[in-house]
N, C-alpha and C positions, 0 to 999 in steps of 0.2 A: 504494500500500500504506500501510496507517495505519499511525503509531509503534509501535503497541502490538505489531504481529504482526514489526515491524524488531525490536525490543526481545528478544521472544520465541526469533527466530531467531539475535541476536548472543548470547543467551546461553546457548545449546542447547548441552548437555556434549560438548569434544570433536570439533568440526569442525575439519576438516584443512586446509590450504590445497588440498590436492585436490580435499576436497568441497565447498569456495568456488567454485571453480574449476567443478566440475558444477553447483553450482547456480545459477552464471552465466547459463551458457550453456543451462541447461536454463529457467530464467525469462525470457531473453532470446529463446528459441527459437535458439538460436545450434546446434545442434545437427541443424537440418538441420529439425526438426519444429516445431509451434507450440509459442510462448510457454505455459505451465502458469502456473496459481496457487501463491503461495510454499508454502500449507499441503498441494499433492498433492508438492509438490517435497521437502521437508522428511520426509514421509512415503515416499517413494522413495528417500531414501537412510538411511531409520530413523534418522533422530537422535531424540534424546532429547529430553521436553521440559523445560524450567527451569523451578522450583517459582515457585508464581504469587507468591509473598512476593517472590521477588526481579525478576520481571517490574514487579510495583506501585511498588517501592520506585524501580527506574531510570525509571521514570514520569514517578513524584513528581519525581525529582531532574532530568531533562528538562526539566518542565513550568517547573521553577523558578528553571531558568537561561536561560529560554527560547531554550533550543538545540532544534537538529531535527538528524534523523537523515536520512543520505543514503546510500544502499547503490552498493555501485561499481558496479553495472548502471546504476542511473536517471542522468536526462538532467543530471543537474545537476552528478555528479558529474566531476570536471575530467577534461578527456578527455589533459591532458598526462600526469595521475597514474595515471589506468588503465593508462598503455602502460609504465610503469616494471616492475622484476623485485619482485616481493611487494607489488602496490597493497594497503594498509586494504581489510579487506571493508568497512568503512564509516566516515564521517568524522560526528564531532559538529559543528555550525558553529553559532558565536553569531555574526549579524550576514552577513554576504554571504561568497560566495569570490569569488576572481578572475576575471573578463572572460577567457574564452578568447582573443579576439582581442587583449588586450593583456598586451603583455612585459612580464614580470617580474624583480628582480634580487634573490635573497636577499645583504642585508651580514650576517654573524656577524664573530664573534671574543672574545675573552676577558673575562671576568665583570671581571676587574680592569683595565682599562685606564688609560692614562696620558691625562694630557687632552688633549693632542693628539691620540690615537689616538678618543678620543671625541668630541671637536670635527668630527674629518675623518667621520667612520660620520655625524654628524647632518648635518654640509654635503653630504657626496654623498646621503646618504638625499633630505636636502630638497630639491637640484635635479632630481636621476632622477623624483622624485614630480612637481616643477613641468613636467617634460618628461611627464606622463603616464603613468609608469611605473610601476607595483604594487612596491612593499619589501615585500618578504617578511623576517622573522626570527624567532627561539624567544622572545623575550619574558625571555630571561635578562636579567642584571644586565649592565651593563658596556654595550659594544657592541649587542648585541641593544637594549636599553634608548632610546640615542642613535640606530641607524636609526628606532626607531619612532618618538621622537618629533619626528625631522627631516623623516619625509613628514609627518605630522600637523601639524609648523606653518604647512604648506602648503594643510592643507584635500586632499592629497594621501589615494590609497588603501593602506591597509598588514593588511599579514594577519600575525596570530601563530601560529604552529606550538608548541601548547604541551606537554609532556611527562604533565601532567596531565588531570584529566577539566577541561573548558570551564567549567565551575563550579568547580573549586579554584584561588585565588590562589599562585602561587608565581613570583618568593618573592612572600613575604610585604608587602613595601612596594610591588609595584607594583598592587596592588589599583584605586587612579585610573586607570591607565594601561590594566590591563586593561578597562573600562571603557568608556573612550572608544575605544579600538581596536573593542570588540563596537559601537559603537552607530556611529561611523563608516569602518569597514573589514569585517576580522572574526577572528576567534577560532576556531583549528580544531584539533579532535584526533582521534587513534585509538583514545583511551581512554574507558571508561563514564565517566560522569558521576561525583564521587564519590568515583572515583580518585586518590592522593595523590599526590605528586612520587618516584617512584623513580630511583634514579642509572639501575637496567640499562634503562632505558625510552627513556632520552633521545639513545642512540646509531642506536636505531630510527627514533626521534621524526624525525632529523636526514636522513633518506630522503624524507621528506615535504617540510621543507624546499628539499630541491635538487629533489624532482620537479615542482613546482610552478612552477620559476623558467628562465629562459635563460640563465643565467650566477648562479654564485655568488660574490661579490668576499670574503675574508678581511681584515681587520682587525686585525692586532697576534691571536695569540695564541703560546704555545711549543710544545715539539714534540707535548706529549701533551695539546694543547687539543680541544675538543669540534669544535669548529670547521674541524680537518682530518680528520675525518670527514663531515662533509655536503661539505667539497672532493671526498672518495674518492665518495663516495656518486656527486656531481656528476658525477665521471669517468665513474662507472660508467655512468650514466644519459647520457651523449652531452652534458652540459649544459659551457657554458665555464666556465672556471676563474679568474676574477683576483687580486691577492695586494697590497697595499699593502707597497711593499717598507720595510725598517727599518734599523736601526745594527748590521752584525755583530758578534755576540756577546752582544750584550743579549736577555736572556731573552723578552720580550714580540717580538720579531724572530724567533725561530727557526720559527716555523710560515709565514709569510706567506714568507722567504727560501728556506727548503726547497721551497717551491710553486713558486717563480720556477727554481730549479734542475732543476724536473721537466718546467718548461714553460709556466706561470702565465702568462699577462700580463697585465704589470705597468700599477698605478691609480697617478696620483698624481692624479689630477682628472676628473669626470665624464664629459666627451668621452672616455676613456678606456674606458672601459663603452660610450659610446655607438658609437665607429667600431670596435669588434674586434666587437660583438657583433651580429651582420647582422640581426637582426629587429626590434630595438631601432635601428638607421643607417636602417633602411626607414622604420618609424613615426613617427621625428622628422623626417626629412625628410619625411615624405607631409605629418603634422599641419601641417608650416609652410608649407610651398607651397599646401596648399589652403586654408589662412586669409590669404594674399597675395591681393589685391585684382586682381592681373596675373597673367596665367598664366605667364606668364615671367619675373616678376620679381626671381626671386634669381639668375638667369642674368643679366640685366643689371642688376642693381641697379636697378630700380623699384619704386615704393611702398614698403612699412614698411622691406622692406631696405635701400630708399637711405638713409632717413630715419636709422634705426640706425647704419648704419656712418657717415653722413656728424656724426653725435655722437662718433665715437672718434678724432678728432684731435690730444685729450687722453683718459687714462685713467679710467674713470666704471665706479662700479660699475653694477650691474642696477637697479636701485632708482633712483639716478640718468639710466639712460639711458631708462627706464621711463616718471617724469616726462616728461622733456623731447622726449620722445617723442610722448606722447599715449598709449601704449600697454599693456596689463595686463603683469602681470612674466610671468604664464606665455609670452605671447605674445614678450616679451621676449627671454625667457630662451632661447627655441626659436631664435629669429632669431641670438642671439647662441651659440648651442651651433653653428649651420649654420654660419654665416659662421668661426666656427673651424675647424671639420671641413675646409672647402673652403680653407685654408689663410688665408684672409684679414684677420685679425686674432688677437690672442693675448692669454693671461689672464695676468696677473703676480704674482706670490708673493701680492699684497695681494687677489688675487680681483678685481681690478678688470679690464676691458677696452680695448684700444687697436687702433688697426692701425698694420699693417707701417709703417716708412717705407722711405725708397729705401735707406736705409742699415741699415733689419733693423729692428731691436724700437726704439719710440720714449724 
């Protein structure tokens, strides 16, 4: 179907999530009979049409942000957001969505963060992404801001979920940022093009967010942050839930502790994410084993694995054991996320890696 007749139909007065619904399944042939054309579909449940001025103008404004339009029926769209309660009849995307085959982690949390709360959103964004893993976030200030550009300094893939139409910057300074997200990830909303940032938009918005991901980790916000809404959302939607815990009492602590009280579990380091959240423990262990040179190798320490572990005799960063390795950080970083999982070495306050000795932590 070309934009123009998607355009046409998203902006017909007065479709109901019911009649989204029929006209699904009546486009899809879900209904037991063949597939129809959108224009006999459209005309079977009498909508109305939208004055051609305003068809032209969301056009214009498509063409110009070189977004496309995706309707929840076609193949494109994520088939993890279709099965959610209220999918978008349709999603605007600047730049790619996410790989159905691979997991994803939305990090949020609070517009204001403290800089360690911002430090930690860009470290864990940046290893989740070097492990293969899609960051998803709203592209707000603060935290959203620090995941995105934690997968990003990785060459990592991150998607923004943004409140506004795909062509309006908001806010306003991250205009660069949005940018480089559309041209290396991508940019995706439920809103017309055009559309300005509203507060009541963005509790919506935040549905998208966690339908698209396998776990949602929070980051430092308080009780009534945006942030523990895409957690509810998350619940809502079957997805896991993690919580960076904080200092009781301190305001930027009350949402992420409150989560841990509900059930949350608890981040304080990327393995953290990676072994509660089963789809995400399959794919990093699949990706490292079948880039092992031995089929067996992380079972007896052969090849890259021996090689890595037999470097943490003393404690080396990733970068370090990288080097002297021979081997890329991604590859690295996989090896050395495994070999912790599997209990056999541990990361220390400094982010650096070791193994066990006979007598525990070196």
């Amino acid at each position: 179907m070309d934009t123009r007749k998607k355009i046409e139909l998203l902006l017909a007065p007065g479709v109901s999530p019911a009649e989204w619904e029929i006209l699904e399944s009546v486009v899809r042939g879900g209904d037991g009979g063949e597939a129809i054309d959108i224009d006999d579909a459209i005309g079977r449940l009498k909508l109305s049409r939208s004055p051609k001025s305003l068809v032209e103008r969301q056009l214009r404004l498509v063409s110009r942000a070189g977004a496309r339009v995706i309707l929840r029926w076609e193949d494109e769209y994520p088939p993890v957001l279709r099965s959610v309660s209220m999918p978008p009849p349709a999603l605007f995307v600047r730049g790619r969505l996410p790989a159905p085959d691979v997991p994803a982690v939305a990090i949020v949390g609070t517009r204001k963060p403290s800089v360690a709360g911002a430090a930690f959103a860009r470290e864990l964004a940046h290893t989740l992404a070097l492990l293969g893993i899609t960051i998803v976030s709203g592209m707000a200030r603060g935290i959203d801001t620090a995941a995105h550009e934690g997968a990003m300094a990785t060459d990592g893939f991150t998607v923004a979920v943004v409140g506004a139409g795909v062509d309006v910057v908001y806010p306003p300074e991250n205009g660069m940022l949005m940018q480089r997200i559309a041209a290396a990830g991508g940019v995706v909303s439920e809103q017309l093009c055009g559309t300005q940032a509203f507060s009541y938009v963005f509790p919506r918005r935040n549905r998208i967010i966690s339908g698209l991901c396998d776990a949602v980790v929070v980051v430092e916000g308080n009780a009534k942050s945006g942030a523990l809404i895409t957690a509810r959302w998350a619940l809502e939607q079957g997805r896991e839930v993690g919580a960076v815990p904080g200092f009781p009492g301190h305001f930027r602590s009350e949402g992420p502790n409150e989560l841990l009280k509900q059930g949350a579990f608890v981040v304080t380091q990327h393995t953290d994410v990676v072994t509660h959240v089963k789809r995400i423990a399959e794919r990093v262990s699949s990706d490292v084993r079948n880039a092992s040179a031995d089929e067996g190798a992380l079972l007896g320490l052969d090849g890259d694995a021996a090689r890595v572990f037999g470097l943490l005799a003393n404690a080396a960063s990733v970068d370090e054991v990288a080097v002297a390795a021979g081997l890329t950080i991604e590859r690295t970083q996989g090896l050395l996320t495994l070999l912790e999982i599997e209990g056999r070495i541990y990361r220390d306050s400094g982010g650096s890696y070791a193994r066990f000795t006979a007598r525990g932590r070196a």
